[in-house]
C-alpha positions as CSV (number, residue, x, y, z in Angstrom):
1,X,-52.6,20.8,54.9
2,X,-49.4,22.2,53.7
3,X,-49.4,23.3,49.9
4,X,-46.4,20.7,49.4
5,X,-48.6,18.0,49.7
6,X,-51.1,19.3,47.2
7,X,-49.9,18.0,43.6
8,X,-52.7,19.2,41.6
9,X,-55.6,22.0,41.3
10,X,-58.1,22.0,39.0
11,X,-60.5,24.2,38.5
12,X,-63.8,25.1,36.6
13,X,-63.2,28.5,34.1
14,X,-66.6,30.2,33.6
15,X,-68.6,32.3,36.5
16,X,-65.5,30.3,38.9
17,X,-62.1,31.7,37.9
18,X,-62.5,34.2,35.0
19,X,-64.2,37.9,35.6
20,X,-67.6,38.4,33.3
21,X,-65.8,39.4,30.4
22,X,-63.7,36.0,30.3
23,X,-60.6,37.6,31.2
24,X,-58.2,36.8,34.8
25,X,-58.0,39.3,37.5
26,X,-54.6,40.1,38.5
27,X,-55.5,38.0,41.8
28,X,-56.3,34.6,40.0
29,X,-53.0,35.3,37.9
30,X,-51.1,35.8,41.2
31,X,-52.7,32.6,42.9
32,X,-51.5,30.1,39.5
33,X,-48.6,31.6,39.6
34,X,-47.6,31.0,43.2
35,X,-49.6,27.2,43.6
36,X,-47.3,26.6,40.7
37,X,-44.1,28.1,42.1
38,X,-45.2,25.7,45.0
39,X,-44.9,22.6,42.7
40,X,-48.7,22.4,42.2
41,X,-49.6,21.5,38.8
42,X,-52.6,23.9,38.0
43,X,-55.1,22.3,35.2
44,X,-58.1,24.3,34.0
45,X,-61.5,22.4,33.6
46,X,-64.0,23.3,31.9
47,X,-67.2,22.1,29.2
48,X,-65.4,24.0,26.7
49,X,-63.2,23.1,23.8
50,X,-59.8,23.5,23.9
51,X,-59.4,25.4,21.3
52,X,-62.1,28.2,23.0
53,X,-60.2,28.6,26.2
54,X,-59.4,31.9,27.0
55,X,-55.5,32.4,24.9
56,X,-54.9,34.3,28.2
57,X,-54.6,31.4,30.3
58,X,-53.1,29.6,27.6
59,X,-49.9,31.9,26.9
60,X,-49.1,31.2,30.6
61,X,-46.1,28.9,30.7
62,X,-47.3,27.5,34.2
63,X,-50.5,25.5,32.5
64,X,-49.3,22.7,30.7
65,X,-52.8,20.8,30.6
66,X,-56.4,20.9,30.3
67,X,-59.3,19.2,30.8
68,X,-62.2,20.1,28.4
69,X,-65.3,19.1,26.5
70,X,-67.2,18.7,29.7
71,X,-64.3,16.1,31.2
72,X,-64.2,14.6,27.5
73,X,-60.2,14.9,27.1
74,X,-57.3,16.0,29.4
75,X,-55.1,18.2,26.5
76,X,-51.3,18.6,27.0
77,X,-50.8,22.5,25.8
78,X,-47.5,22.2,24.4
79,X,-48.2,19.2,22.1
80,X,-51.8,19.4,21.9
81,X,-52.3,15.4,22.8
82,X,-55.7,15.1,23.3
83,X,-56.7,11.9,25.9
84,X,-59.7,10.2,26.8
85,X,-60.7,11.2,30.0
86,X,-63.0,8.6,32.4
87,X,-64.7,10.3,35.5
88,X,-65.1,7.4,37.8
């Protein structure tokens, strides 16, 4: 499968993305960028607030959403809407 079929990525934050200290390695950061130079919208995931994630990740103009509160609410970054999120 071709990455210009792939629309979206998420992925979980803690012990998945982020090294120990909570911070991106330079190869995660390369990998966002690129999937979203590739028209993949990248959306982190994770139990946390929003307001907790890592500013790191946050001051990257690629990530636009968020899904937190353990898949409470997807957040839009820019406007902080916060919706309802249903895992079916």
């Amino acid at each position: 499968m071709g990455l210009q079929k792939i629309k979206l990525a998420a992925f979980d934050l803690d012990d998945t993305l982020l090294l120990p200290g909570g911070s991106l390695s330079k190869r995660a950061r390369t990998a966002i960028e690129r999937a979203c130079q590739g028209g993949i919208e990248i959306v982190p995931a994770s139990g946390r607030a929003f307001s907790s994630l890592p500013e790191e990740l946050l001051q990257m103009p690629q990530i636009h959403y968020a899904i937190t509160s353990y898949n409470k609410f997807v957040t839009k970054k820019n406007k902080l809407q916060t919706h309802p999120f249903l895992v079916v």
